[in-house]
C-alpha positions in Angstrom: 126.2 -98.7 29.8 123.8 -100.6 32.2 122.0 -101.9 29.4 124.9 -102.9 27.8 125.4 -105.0 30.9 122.1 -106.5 30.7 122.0 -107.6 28.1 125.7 -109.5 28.0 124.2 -111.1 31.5 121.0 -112.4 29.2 123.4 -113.2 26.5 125.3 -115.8 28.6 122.6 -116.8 30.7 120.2 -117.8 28.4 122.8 -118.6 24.8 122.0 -122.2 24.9 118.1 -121.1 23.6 119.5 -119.8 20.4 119.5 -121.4 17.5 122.6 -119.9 15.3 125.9 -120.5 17.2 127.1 -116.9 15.6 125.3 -115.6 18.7 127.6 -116.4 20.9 130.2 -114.2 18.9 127.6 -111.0 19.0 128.2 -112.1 23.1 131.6 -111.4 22.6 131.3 -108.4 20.7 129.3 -106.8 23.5 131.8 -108.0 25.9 134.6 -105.6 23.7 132.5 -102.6 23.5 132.2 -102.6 27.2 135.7 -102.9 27.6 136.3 -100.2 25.4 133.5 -98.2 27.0 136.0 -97.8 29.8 139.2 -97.1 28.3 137.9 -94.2 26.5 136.1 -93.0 29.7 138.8 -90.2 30.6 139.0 -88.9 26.9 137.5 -85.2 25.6 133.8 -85.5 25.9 132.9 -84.7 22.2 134.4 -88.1 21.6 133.0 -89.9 24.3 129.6 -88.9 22.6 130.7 -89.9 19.3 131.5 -93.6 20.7 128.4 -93.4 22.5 126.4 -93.1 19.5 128.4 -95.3 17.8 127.9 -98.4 20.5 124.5 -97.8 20.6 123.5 -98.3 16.7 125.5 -101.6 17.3 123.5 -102.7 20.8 120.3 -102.2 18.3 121.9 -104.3 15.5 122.4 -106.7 17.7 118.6 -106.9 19.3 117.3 -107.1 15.8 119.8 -110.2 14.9 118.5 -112.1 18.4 115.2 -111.1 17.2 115.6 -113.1 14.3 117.0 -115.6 15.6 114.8 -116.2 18.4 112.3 -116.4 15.6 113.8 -119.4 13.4 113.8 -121.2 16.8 110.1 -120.7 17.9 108.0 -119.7 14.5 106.6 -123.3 13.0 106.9 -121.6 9.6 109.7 -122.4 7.7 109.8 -120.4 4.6 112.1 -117.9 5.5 115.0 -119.2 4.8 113.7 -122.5 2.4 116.9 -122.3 1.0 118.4 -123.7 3.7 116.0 -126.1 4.8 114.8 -129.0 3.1 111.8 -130.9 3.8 110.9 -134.4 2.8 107.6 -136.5 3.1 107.4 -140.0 2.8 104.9 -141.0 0.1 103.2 -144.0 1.6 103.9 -145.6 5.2 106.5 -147.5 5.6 107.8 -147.1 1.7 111.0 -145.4 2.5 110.5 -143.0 -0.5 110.3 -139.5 0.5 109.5 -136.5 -1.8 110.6 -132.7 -1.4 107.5 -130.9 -0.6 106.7 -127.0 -0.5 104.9 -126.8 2.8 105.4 -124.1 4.9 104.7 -125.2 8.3 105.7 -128.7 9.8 103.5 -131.7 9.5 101.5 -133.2 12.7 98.6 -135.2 11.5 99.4 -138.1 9.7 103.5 -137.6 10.1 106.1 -138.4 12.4 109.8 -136.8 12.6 112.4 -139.1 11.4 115.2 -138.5 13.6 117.5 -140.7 12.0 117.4 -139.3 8.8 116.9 -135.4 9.1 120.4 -134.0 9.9 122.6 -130.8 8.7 125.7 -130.3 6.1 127.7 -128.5 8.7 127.0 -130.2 11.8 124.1 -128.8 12.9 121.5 -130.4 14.9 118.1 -130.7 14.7 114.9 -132.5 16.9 111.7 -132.6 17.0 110.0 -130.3 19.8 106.9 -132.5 21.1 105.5 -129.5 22.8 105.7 -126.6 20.4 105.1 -129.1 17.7 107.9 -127.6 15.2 111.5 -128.6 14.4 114.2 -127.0 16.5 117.6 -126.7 15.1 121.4 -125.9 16.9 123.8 -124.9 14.8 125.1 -122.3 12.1 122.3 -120.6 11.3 123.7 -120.4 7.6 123.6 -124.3 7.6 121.8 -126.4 5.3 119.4 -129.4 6.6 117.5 -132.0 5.0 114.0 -132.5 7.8 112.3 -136.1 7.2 108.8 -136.8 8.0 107.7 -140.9 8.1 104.1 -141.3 7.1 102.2 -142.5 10.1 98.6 -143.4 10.9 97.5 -142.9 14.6 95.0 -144.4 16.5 91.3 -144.2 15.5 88.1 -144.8 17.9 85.1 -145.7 16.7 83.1 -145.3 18.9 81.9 -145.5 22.5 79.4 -148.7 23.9 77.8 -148.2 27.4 75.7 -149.2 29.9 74.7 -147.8 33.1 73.3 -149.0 36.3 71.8 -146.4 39.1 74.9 -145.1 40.1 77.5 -146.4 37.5 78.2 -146.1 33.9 80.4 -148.1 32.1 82.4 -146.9 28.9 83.7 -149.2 26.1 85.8 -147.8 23.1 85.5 -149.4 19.6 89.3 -148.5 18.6 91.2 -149.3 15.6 95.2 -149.1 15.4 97.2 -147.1 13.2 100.7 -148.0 12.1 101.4 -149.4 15.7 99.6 -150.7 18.1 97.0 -149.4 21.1 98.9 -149.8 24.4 96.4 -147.5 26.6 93.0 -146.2 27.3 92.1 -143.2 28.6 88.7 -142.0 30.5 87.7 -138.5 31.6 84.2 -137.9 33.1 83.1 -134.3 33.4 86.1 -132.7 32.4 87.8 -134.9 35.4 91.3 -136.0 35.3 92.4 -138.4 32.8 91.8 -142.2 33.8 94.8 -144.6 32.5 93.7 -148.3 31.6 95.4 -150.7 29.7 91.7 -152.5 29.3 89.3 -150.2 26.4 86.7 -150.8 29.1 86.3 -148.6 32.6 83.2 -148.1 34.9 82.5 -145.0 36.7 81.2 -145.5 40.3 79.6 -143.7 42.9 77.1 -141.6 40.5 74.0 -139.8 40.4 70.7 -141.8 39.3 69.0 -140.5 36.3 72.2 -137.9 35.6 73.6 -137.4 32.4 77.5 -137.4 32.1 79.9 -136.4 29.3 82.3 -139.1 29.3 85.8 -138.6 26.7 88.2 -140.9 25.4 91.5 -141.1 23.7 93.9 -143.9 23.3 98.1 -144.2 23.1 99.6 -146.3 20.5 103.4 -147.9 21.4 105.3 -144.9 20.3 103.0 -143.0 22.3 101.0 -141.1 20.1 97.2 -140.2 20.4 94.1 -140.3 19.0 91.6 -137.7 18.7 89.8 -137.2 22.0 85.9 -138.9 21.7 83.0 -137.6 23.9 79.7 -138.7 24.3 76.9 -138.3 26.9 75.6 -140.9 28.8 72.9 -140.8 31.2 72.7 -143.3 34.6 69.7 -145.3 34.9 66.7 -144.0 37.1 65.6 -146.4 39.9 62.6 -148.8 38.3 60.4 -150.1 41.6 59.4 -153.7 41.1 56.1 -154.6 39.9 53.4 -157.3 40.0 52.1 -158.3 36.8 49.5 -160.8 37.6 48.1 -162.5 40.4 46.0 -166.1 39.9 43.9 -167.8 42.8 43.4 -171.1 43.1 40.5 -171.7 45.6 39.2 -174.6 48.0 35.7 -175.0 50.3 37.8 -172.9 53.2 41.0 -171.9 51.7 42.5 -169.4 49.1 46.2 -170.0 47.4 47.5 -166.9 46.0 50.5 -167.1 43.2 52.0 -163.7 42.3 53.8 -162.8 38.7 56.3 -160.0 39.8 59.1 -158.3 37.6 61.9 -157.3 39.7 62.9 -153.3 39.2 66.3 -151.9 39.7 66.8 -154.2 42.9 65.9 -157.9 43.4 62.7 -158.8 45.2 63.0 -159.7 48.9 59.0 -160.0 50.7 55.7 -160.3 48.6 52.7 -159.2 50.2 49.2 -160.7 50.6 45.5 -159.7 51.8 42.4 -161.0 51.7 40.3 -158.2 53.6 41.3 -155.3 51.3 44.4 -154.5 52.6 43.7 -154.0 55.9 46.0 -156.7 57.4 48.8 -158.6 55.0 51.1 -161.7 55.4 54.2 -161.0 54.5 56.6 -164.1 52.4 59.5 -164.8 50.9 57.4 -167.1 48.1 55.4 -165.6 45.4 52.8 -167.9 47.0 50.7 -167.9 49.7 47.8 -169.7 51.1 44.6 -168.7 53.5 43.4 -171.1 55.3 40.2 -172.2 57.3 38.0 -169.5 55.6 34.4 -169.1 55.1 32.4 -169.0 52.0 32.2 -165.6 50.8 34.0 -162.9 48.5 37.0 -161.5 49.7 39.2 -158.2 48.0 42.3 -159.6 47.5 45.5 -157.2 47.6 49.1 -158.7 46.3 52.7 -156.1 46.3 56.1 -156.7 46.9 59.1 -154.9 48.2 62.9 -154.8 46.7 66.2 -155.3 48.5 66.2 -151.4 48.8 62.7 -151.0 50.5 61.1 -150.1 47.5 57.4 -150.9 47.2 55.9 -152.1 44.0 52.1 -151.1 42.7 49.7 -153.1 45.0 47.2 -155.6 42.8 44.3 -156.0 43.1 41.3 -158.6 42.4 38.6 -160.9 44.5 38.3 -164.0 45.0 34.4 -166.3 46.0 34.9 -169.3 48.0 31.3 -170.8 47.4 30.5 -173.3 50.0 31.2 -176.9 48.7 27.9 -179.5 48.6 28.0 -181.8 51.5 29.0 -184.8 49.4 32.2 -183.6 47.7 33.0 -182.4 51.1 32.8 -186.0 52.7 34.0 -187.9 50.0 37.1 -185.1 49.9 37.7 -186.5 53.7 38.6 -190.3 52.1 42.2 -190.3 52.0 42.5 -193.4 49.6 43.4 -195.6 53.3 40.1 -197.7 54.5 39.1 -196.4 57.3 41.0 -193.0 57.2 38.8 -190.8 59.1 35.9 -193.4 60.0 35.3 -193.8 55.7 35.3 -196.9 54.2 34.8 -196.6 50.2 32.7 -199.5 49.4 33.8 -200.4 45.7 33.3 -204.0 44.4 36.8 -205.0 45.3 36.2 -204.1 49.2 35.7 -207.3 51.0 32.2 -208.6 52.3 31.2 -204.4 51.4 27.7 -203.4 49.3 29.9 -202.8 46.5 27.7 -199.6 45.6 31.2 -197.1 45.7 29.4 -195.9 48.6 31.1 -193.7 51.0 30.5 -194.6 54.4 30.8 -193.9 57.8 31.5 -197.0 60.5 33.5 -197.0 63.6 32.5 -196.6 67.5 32.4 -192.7 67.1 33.6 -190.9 64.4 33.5 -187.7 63.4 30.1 -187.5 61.1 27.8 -185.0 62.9 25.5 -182.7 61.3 23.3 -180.0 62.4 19.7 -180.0 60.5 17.1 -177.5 60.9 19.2 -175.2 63.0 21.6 -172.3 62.5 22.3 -171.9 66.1 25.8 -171.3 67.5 25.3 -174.5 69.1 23.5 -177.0 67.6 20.2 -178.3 69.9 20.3 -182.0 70.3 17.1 -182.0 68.3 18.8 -181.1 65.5 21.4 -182.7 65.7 22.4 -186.1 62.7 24.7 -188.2 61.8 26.2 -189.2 58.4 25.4 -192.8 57.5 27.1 -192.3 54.0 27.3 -190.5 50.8 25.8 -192.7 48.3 26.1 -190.9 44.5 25.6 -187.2 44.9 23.1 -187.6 48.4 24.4 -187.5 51.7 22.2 -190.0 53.8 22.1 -189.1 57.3 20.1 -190.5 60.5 18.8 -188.6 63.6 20.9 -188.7 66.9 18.4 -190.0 68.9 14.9 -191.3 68.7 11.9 -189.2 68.7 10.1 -191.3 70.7 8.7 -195.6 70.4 6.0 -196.0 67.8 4.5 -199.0 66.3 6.1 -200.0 62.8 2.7 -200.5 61.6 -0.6 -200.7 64.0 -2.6 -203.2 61.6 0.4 -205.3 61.9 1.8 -205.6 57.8 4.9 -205.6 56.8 4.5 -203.3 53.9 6.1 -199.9 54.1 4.1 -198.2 51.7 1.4 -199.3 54.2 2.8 -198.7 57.2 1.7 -196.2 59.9 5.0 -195.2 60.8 5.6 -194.2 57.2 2.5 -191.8 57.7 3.6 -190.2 60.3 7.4 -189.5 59.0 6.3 -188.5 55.9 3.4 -186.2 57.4 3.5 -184.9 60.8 7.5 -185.4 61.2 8.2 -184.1 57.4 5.9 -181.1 58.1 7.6 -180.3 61.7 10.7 -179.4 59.6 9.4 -176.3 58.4 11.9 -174.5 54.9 14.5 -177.7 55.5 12.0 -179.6 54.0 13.6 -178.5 50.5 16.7 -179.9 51.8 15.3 -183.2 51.4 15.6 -185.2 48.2 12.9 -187.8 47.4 14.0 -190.9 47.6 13.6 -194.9 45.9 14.1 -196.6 49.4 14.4 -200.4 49.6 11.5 -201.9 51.5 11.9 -205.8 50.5 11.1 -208.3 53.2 13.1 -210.7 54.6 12.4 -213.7 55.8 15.7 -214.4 58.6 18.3 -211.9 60.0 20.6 -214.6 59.8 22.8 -212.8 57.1 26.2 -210.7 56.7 25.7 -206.8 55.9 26.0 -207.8 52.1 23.5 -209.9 52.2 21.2 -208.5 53.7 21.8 -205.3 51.5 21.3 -207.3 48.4 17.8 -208.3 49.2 16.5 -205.3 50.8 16.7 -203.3 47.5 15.0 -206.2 45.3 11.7 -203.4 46.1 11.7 -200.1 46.7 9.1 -197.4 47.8 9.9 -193.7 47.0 9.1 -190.9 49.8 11.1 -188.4 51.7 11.6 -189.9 54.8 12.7 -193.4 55.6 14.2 -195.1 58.5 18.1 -197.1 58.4 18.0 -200.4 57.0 18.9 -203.6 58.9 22.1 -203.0 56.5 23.3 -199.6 57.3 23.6 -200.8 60.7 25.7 -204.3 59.9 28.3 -201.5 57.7 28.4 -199.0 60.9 30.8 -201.3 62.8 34.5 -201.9 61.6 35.2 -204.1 58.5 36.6 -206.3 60.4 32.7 -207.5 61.7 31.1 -207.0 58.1 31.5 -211.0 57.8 29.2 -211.6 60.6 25.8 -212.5 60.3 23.4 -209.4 61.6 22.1 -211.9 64.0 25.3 -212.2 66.1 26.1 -208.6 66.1 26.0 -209.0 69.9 28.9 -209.4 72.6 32.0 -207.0 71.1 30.5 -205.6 67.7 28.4 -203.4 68.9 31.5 -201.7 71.1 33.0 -200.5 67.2 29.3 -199.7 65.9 28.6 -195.7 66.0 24.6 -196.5 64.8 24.0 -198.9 68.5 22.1 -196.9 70.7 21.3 -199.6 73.6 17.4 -199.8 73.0 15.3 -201.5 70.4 14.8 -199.3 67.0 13.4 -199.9 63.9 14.5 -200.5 60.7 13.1 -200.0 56.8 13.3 -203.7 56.6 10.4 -205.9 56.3 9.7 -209.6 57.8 9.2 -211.5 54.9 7.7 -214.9 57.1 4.4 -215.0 58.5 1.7 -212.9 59.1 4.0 -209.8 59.1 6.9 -208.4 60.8 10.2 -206.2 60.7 13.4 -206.5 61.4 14.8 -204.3 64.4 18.2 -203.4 66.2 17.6 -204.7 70.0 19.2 -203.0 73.0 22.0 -205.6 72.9 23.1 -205.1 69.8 22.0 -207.8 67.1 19.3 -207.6 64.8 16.4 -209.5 65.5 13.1 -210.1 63.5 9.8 -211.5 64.8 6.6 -212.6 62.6 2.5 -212.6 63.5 2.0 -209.2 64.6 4.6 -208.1 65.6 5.2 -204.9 63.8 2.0 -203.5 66.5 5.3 -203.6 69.0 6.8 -199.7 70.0 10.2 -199.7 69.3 12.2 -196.6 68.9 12.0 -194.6 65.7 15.3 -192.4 64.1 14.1 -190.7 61.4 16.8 -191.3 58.2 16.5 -189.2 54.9 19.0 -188.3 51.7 19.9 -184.4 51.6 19.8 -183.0 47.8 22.7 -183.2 45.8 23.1 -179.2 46.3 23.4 -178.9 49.7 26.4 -177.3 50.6 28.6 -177.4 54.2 29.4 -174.0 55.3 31.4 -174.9 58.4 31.9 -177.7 61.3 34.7 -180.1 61.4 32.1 -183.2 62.2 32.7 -183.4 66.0 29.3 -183.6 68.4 30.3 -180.0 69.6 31.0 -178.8 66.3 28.7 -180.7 63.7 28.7 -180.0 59.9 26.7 -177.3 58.9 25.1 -177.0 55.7 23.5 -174.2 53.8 
């Protein structure tokens, strides 16, 4: 009796799960034998047994019809009772032509239920049951229905596009519609939740570098039906360092630029480098250049790298670079700024005023910087060895000693021939010879020894007529010209004669006693022209050249001489090779 009980409790609980509405009467059926049960409780027992028997073969009749009908609800198989169930496919989407088909389970792929159009004879109802994926039906279960199925295309992807970044990837789907349109995208990573996006693009952030993910997709068309779910494994980018692909040098007499070629890595670039001992000390910039100044001639290892945003280091570069000392020449000339008198040069090209017009480069001023040391690679130069610059004339520096090396007669028999003369004995004997291995740093030399007759002329002219003759040795002495040119352009127009009172304050060549000059004394019996101690040039004739003046050796340094340091100054003279 008590499980007559349970099961009427089921029976009215649960009756709205059933399919056939003739359960409800097996309900009530239950309900009678119960109340039966206890009317007959008092009678003789052989009868009580007999009912017993009797209730129970019904009780099992009735499990075995819930049975059944518990499985037209929930089975997705449809062929036991295709008699009463009808099932119709449409032919081609959107046709409205259906055809009765012998199927025996319910459509998914490809179909959708028609809800308008499936229905019952006798008023039963049926639906479609997302879930199970089957037809559910209320009703008589002897009723016939007619199920409709629409043809229907769902959603397609593609594909998958991606990219990926150190700690990102980002997922594109390639999706095509079926018979309505793509409202949503969705995006799983690693079996994670699903992602909803109305855009077929996402990124993933906060990854691992160098991981490999497996990234699915699916996408929801408008009457919210899906696609097949897409996977595919894509792998984050591992961390690229920046690198330098080239370095190029571009080198001066004391200075090395260096340009870097860099490829930036996962990270932009944010310092470059630079050495030019090897690495052992580096400059650090924000410029893929850089420049070393105030060298010295030599080799020197440089070393180029660069670091990224993140502190990453790139491979470090390596190559050398020779500054060879520059000649003497090029290094003087490189000191004309293109301004006249720019650091005591004057370029004396035909279009200078009252200048030689020989696109000489020369020196003229009180005092400027043209100091060079000869014959001495002291730290500091000794006052004997110690020049100065008169010009660079071609490829040949032309310098003149400081100071005198003593008074000496031009010529003791009195000429005014150079070739001749005593002094030019001596220079190009004793004096050459007292220059020991620096002799080789002097260049042979046409030297114009013409005579004049009057000192009574400008620089110019007196330059023009010195060089009508020439004499070639080693060592000379300054003409009467390369002291007019010493002083400022503005005296160049002044006769030699009258380089007294103010122009010898702005000529660096004065040295306030009487010196020689190269130049001859044309008149007379002989002579030469000298600088006196007051500043002009003066000439006397009939012996004169047996007078002791003082003497300042003047030669031209070979074309290959280099400079190897100084910047000019008295303390700190050129020095050459």
């Amino acid at each position: 009796m008590k499980l007559i009980r349970m099961y009427l409790i089921i029976c009215f609980k649960y009756k709205r799960y059933f399919v056939l509405t003739c359960e409800y009467n097996y309900c009530n059926i239950l309900l009678t034998i119960d109340m039966f049960y206890f009317v007959v409780l008092d009678m003789n027992k052989k009868f009580l047994v007999l009912t017993t028997v009797i209730l129970f073969c019904l009780f099992f009749i009735l499990i075995f019809n819930n049975k059944y009908s518990e499985n037209v609800e929930k089975r997705n198989v449809i062929n036991n009772n295709m008699n009463l169930v009808s099932m119709m496919l449409e032919t081609e989407e959107g046709s409205g032509k259906y055809e009765l088909t012998t199927l025996n389970s319910w459509p998914t792929d490809g179909y959708v239920f028609n809800n308008e159009l499936s229905k019952c004879e006798n008023g039963g109802n049926v639906f479609w049951n997302e879930e199970l994926k089957k037809v559910v039906m209320k009703g008589n279960i002897s009723d016939k229905c007619y199920i409709y199925f629409d043809k229907y295309n769902l959603p397609v992807i593609n594909g998958v596009s991606s990219s990926s970044t150190l700690n990102s990837i980002t997922a594109t789907i390639n999706a095509t519609k079926g018979t309505n349109s793509i409202i949503k995208y969705y995006f799983s990573i690693n079996g994670g939740n699903w992602i909803e996006s109305t855009s077929n693009s996402y990124t993933f952030n906060s990854l691992s570098s160098n991981t490999s993910y497996e990234v699915k997709v699916k996408c929801v068309d408008s009457l919210g039906k899906n696609s097949e779910i897409y996977a595919k494994n894509i792998k984050t980018a591992s961390y690229v360092n920046p690198s330098v692909t080239y370095v190029t040098t571009s080198v001066t007499s004391n200075s090395i630029k260096i340009t870097a070629t860099v490829k930036a890595g996962s990270n932009s670039i944010s310092k470059y480098f630079y050495s030019v001992d090897n690495g052992k000390t580096y400059k650090n910039s924000a410029s893929n250049t850089y420049t070393f100044s105030n060298l010295s001639a030599g080799t020197y290892n440089i070393k180029v790298y660069v670091q990224d945003t993140n502190g990453k280091n790139s491979n470090v570069y390596a190559k050398t670079a020779t500054i060879t000392s520059p000649t003497l020449s090029s290094y003087i000339i490189g000191k004309y700024t293109g301004t006249q008198g720019d650091n005591g040069l004057y370029y004396h090209s035909s279009s200078l005023s009252n200048s030689a017009g020989d696109n000489s480069y020369r020196y003229a001023g009180s005092d400027p910087n043209n100091y060079v040391c000869f014959g001495s690679t002291a730290s500091t130069c000794p006052s004997d060895n110690l020049y100065r610059i008169i010009g660079v004339f071609g490829s040949q520096v032309k310098i003149i000693k400081n100071s005198s090396i003593g008074s000496m007669q031009w010529d003791s028999a009195e000429t005014t021939v150079w070739k001749t003369a005593s002094l030019n004995t001596y220079l190009n004997g004793t004096f050459l010879s007292s220059l020991g291995t620096y002799t080789n740093k002097i260049t042979t030399t046409s030297w114009g020894v013409n005579g004049n007759d009057s000192s009574a002329l400008t620089p110019s002219n007196m330059y023009s007529l010195e060089m009508k003759s020439t004499y070639s040795s080693k060592i000379g002495l300054m003409y009467a010209s390369d002291y007019g040119f010493a002083a400022t352009q503005d005296y160049w127009d002044v006769e030699l004669c009258d380089y007294d009172g103010t122009a010898y304050k702005y000529n660096w060549i004065y040295s306030s006693s009487n010196e020689w000059t190269i130049t001859g004394f044309a008149r007379g019996s002989g002579g030469s022209i000298f600088v006196s101690s007051v500043g002009w040039v003066y000439n006397y004739n009939g012996g004169f050249t047996g007078i002791s003046f003082g003497v300042r050796p003047t030669f031209y340094l070979t074309a290959s001489t280099t400079c190897t340091g100084g910047s000019g100054t008295s303390s700190d003279p050129y020095r050459i090779g």
